[in-house]
C-alpha positions in Angstrom: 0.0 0.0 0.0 0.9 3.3 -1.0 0.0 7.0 -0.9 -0.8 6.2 -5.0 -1.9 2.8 -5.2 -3.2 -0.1 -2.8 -4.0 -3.8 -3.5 -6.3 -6.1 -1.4 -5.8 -9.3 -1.6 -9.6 -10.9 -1.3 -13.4 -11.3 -2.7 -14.5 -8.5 -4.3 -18.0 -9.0 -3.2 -16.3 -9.3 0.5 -13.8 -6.0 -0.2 -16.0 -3.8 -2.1 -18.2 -3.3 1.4 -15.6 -1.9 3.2 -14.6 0.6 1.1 -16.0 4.2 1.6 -19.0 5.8 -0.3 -17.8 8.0 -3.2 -14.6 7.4 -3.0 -13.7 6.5 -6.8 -13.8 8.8 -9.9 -14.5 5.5 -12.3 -14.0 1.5 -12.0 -12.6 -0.1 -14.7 -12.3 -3.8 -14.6 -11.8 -7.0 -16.8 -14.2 -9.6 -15.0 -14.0 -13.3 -15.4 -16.2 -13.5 -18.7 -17.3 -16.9 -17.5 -18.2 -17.8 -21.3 -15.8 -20.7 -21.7 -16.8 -24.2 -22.9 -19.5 -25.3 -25.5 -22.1 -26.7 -22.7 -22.6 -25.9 -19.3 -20.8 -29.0 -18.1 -18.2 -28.1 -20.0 -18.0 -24.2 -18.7 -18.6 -25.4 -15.2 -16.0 -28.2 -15.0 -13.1 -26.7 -17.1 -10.4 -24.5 -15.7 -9.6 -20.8 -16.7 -6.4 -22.1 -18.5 -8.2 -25.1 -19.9 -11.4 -22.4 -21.7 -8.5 -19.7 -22.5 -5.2 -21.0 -23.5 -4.4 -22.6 -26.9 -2.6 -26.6 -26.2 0.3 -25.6 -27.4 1.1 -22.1 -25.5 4.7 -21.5 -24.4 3.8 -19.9 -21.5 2.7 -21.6 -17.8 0.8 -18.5 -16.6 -1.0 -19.2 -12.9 -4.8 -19.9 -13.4 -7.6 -17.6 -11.7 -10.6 -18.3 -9.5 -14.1 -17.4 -10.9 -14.4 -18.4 -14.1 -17.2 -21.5 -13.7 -20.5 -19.9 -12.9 -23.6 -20.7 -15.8 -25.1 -17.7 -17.1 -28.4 -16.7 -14.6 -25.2 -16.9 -11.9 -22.9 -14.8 -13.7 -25.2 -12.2 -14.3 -26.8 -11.5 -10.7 -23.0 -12.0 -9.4 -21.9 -9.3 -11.8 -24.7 -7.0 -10.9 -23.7 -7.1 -7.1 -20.8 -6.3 -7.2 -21.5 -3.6 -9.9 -24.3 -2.1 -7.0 -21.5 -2.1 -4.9 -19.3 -0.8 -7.0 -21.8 2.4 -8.2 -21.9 3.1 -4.4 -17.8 3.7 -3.9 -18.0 5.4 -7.1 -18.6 9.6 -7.3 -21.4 11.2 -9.1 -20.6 11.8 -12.2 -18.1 8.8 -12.3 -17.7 6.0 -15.0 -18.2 1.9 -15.4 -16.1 0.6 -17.9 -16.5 -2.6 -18.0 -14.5 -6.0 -20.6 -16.8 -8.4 -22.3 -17.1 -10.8 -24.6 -19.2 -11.4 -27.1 -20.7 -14.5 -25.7 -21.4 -12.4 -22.3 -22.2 -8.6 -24.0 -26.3 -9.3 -23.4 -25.6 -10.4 -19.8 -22.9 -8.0 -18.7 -25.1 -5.2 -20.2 -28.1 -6.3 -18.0 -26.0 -6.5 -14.7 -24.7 -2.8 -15.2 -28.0 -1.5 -15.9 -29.7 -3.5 -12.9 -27.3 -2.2 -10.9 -27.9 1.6 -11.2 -25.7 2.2 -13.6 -26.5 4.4 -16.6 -25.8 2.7 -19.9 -23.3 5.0 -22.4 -22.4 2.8 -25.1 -20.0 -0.3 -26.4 -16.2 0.2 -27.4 -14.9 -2.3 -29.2 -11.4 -3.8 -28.9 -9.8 -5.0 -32.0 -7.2 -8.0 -31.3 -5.0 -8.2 -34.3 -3.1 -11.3 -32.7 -5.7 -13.9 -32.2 -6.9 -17.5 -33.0 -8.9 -18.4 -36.1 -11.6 -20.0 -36.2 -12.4 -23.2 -38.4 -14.7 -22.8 -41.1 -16.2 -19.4 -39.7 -14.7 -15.8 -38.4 -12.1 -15.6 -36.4 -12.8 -14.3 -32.9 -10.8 -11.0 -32.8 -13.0 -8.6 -31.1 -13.6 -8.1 -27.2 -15.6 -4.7 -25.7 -15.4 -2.6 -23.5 -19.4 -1.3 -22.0 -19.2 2.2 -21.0 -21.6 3.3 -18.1 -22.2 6.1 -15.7 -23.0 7.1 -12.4 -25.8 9.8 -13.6 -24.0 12.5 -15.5 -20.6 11.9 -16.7 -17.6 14.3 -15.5 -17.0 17.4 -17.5 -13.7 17.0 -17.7 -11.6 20.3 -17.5 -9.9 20.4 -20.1 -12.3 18.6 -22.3 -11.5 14.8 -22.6 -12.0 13.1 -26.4 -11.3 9.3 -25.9 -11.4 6.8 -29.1 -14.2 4.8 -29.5 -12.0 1.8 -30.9 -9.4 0.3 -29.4 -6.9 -1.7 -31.1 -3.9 -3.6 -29.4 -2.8 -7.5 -29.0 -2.2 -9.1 -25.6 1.5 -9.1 -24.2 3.5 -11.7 -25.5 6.7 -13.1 -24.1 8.1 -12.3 -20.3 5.5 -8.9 -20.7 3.1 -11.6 -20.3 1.5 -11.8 -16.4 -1.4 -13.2 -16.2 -4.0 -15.3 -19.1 -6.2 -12.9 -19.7 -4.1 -10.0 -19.3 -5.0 -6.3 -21.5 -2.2 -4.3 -23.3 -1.5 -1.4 -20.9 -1.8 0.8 -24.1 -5.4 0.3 -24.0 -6.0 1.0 -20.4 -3.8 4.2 -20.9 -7.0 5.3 -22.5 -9.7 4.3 -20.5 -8.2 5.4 -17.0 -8.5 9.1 -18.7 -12.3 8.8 -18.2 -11.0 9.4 -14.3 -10.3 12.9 -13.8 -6.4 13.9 -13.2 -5.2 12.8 -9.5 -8.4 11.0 -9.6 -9.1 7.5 -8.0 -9.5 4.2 -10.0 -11.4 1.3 -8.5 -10.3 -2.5 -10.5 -12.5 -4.9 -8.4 -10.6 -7.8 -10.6 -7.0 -6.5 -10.7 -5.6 -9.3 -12.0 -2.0 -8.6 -12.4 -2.0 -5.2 -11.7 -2.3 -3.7 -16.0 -5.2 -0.9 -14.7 -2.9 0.5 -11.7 -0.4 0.6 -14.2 -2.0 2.3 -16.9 -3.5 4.8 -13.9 -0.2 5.6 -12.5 1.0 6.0 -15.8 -1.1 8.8 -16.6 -1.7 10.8 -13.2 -4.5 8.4 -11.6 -4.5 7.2 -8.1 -5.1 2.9 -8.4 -7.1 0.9 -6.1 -7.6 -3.1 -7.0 -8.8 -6.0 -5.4 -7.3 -10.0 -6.5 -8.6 -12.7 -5.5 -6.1 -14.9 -6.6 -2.9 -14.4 -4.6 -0.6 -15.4 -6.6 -2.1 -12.4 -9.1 -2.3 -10.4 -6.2 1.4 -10.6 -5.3 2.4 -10.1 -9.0 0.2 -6.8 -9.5 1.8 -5.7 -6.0 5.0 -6.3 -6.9 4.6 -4.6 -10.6 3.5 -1.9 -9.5 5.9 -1.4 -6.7 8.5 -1.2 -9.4 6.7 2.1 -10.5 6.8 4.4 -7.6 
């Protein structure tokens, strides 16, 4: 923990509670999609690395907890914790939450259940990506853009793209399975005002406090993996 950034190691739905009302400018977070696996046996029963990483990756990244709910208990898990999250979160503030396409219906119903005011779908191109036999290859993920009311008017006046393009890190840049390109979260954080607060309740290995320190933002995440929550701890330390 630091003046800048802080890291708790624990359930978000358990962490979230204790943190104070209004205290974020926007929350920004990569959930587990939970959209793995043909059947529900098969998303149930399967492992994060076993739904998300090709048989013949190089890499032995650590798996994460929370990827094997079926889809009516994904969506009121994800709209608890997005309630929770709209409480710690300013007026005026922004949800920006990742989705897939499989989950885009049901992640768009839990922010909107939860308070939250729906703003619109950024898309995030993936030029490195598997193909897909006999169909389209699956290169696109999103980003759902929400508010808490009225969004800031930022002083001076933010423009922020509305496509975001960018392949996961490869090679030792690599942290965590799912893990975003920081160069995309460089732009979302800058929907938090500057010296503003930003709230990942799925920190994973720490990509949103990096992006957030990178660009002025104070970071606050919460892991519930500890071996993830060690790693983003220990990136960011190297920051500041």
């Amino acid at each position: 923990m630091t003046d800048t950034w802080t890291i708790h190691h624990g359930d978000a739905l358990t962490v979230l509670p204790t943190l104070p009302t209004g205290s974020v400018d926007a929350v920004i977070t990569d959930p587990p999609y939970n959209s793995g696996g043909r059947t529900p046996a098969a998303k149930r029963g399967d492992t994060a690395r076993g739904k998300y990483v090709s048989g013949d990756a190089l890499h032995d990244l650590a798996d994460f907890a929370g990827d094997n709910r079926d889809q009516r208990g994904y969506r009121y898990w994800l709209a608890l914790l997005l309630c929770e999250s709209l409480r710690i979160t300013r007026p005026g503030g922004s949800a920006l939450v990742f989705t897939d396409w499989a989950q885009l219906p049901a992640t768009s119903d839990a922010l909107q259940a939860a308070g939250w005011i729906w703003r619109g779908i950024i898309p995030w191109h993936k030029p490195i990506s598997r193909p897909q036999k006999d169909g389209f290859k699956r290169e696109c993920e999103y980003v759902l853009w929400a508010s808490h009311g009225e969004p800031y008017r930022h002083a001076p006046t933010v423009y922020l793209p509305g496509y975001l393009r960018a392949s996961q890190p490869r090679g030792d840049k690599r942290k965590h399975i799912t893990q975003k390109p920081v160069e995309i979260m460089r732009e979302l954080v800058k929907i938090a005002p500057e010296g503003g607060v930003v709230l990942d309740p799925f920190a994973g290995a720490g990509s949103t406090g990096e992006a957030a320190l990178a660009e002025g933002r104070r970071f606050v995440g919460v892991e519930v993996t500890k071996h993830y929550a060690d790693v983003a701890r220990e990136r960011l330390a190297t920051l500041h």
